[in-house]
C-alpha positions in Angstrom: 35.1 -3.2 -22.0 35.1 -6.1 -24.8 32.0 -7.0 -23.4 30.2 -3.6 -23.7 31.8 -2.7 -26.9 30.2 -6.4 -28.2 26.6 -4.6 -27.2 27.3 -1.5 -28.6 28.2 -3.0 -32.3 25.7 -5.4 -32.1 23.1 -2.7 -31.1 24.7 -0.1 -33.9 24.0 -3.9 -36.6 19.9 -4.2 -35.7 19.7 -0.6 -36.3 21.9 -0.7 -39.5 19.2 -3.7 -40.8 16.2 -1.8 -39.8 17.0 1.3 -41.4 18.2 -1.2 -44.5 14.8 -2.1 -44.8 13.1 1.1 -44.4 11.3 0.5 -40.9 13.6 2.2 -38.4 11.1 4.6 -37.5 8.4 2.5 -37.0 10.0 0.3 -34.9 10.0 0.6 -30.9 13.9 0.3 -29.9 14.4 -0.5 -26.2 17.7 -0.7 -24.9 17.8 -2.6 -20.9 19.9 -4.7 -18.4 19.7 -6.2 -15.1 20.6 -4.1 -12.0 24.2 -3.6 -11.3 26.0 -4.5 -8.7 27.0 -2.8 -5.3 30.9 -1.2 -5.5 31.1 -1.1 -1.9 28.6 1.1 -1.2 26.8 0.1 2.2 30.0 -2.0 2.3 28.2 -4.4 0.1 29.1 -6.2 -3.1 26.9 -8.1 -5.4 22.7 -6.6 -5.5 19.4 -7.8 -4.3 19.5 -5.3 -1.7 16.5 -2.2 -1.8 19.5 0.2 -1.3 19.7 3.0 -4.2 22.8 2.0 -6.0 20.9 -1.9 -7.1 17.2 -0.8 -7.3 17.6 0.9 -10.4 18.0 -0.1 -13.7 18.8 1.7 -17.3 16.1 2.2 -20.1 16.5 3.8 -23.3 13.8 3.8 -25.7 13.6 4.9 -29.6 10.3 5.6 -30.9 9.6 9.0 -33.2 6.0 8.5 -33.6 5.8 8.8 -29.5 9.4 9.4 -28.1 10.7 13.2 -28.4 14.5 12.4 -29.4 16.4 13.5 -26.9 13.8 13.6 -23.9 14.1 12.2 -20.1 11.9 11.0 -18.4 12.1 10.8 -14.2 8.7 9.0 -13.6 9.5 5.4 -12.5 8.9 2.7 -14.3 9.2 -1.2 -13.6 10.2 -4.1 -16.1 6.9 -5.1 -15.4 5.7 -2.6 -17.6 7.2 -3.9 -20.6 5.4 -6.6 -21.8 1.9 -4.4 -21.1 3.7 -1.4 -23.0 4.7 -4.0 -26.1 0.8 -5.2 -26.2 -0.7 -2.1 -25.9 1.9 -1.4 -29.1 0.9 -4.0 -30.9 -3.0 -3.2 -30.2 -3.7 -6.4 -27.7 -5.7 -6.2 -25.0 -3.4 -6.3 -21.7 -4.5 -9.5 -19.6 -5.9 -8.7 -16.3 -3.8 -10.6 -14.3 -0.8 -9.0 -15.8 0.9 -6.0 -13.0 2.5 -3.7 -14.9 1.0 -0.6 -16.8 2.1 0.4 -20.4 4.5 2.6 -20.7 2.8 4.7 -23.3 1.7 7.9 -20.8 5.4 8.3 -20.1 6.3 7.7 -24.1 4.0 10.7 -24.9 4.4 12.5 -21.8 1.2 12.1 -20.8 1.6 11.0 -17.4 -0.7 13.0 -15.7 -2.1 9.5 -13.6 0.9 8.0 -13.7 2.3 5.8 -10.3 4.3 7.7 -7.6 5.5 4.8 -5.4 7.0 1.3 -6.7 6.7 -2.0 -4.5 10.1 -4.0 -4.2 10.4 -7.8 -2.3 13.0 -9.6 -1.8 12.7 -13.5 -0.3 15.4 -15.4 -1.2 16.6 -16.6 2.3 18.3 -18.6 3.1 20.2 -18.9 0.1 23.7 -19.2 -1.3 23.3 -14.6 -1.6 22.7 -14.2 1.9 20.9 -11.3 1.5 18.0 -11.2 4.0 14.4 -11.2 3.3 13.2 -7.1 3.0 10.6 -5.6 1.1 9.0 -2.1 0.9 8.1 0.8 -0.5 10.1 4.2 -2.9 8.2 7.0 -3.3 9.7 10.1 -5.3 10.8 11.3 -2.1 11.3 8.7 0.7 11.9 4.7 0.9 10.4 2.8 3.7 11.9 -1.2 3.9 11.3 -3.7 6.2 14.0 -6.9 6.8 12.3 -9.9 8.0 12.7 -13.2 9.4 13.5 -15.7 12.7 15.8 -13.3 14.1 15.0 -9.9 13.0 12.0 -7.7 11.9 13.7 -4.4 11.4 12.8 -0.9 9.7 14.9 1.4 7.8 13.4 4.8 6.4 15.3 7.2 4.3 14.9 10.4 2.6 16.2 10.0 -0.7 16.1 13.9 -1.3 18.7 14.9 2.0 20.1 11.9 1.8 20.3 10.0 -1.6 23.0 8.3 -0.6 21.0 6.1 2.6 23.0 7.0 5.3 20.7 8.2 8.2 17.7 5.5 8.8 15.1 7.9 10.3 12.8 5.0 11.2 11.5 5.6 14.8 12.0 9.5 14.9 8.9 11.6 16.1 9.8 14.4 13.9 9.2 11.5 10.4 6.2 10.2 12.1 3.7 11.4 9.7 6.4 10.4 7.0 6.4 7.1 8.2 2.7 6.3 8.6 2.2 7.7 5.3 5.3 5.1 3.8 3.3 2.7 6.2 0.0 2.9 4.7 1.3 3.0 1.1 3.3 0.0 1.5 0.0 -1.9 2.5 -1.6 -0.6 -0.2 1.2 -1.9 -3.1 1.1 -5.6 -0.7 -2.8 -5.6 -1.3 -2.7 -4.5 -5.3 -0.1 -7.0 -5.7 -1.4 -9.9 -3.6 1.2 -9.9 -1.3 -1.1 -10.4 1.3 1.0 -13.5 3.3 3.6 -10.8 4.4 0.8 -8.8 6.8 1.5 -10.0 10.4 1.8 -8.3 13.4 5.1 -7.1 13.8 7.6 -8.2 16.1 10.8 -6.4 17.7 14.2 -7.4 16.1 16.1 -10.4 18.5 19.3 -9.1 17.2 20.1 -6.3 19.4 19.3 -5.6 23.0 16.5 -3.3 24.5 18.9 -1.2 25.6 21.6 -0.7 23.0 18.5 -0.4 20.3 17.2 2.8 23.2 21.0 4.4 23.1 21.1 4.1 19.4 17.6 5.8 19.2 19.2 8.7 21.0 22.3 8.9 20.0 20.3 8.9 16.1 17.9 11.9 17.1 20.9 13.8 18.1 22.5 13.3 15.4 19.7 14.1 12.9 18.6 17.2 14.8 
């Protein structure tokens, strides 16, 4: 609590000097963090993971000459999009090889174009997290990720809208299949765009579990879904 109320005064002291010196109001306020950390959800601890509760992060922005006070906006953004947003602000031309957008559509709700899926990867394996290598794909309505390595080359698949919480993985169900080609395709798409490119390989079934308990699981899942 110390620690946030530190932010908070220091955040209420920049304002204090900017309205001192009479530019408050032209001045683009953005107020970020990291992601947070799990609180056992998933049973986990710590972040990294594509789950829901670690994926996102906040974003508060003050602007008047662009930002209705007051407004929310539910498009998704990525901190890649800050530094082309700040450029685009300040009038400089946004480098090619820079990968985010600027965040101006969604600043003046204009947003007509604006993305409906986000690309997430993470590789850092083995290492002292032991999170496992996944990447993937969140739409507005559905996440697609895909764990790799040695010993496993797993799917999960989730519908965020009847189940935000990521309970029931719905990869391998015939009644998602057009779901999951779609997530599929997408998620080739983003891995393209972004240059990704090493990660396309043929896939290979997960070592982990048997052919036979992964078949009763299957069943047992479809059941349980229907």
């Amino acid at each position: 609590m110390q620690t946030v109320a530190a932010v908070d005064n220091s955040v209420g002291e920049v304002l204090d000097y900017l309205e001192e010196k009479g530019v408050l109001d032209n001045t683009l306020i953005v107020y970020t963090s990291d992601q947070g950390f799990f609180l056992g959800e998933h049973g986990f601890f710590d972040k990294r993971f594509m789950y829901e509760p670690t994926l996102h992060t906040p974003l508060l922005m003050r602007y008047p000459p662009m930002i209705k006070a007051g407004s929310i906006q539910k498009k998704m953004a990525l901190n890649l999009d800050y530094g082309a947003t700040f450029l685009n602000l300040a009038g400089i031309d946004i480098p090619g090889d820079v990968q985010g957008e600027s965040l101006i559509p969604l600043m003046t709700d204009n947003h007509d174009n604006w993305r409906t899926s986000i690309y997430y990867h993470y590789y850092e394996y083995p290492g002292w997290h032991s999170v496992r290598k996944h990447y993937g794909v969140r739409t507005e309505t559905h996440k697609l990720m895909k764990f790799y390595g040695d010993d496993i080359w797993d799917y999960e698949m989730y519908d965020l809208v009847n189940d935000p919480n990521e309970l029931i993985n719905l990869y391998g169900l015939p009644q998602y299949k057009d779901i999951e080609d779609s997530l599929k395709a997408e998620l080739k798409r983003l891995i393209e765009y972004y240059k990704d490119t090493e990660l396309m390989k043929e896939d290979n079934p997960s070592q982990i579990y048997s052919d036979s308990y992964r078949e009763q699981w299957t069943k047992e899942k479809i059941n349980y879904v229907m």
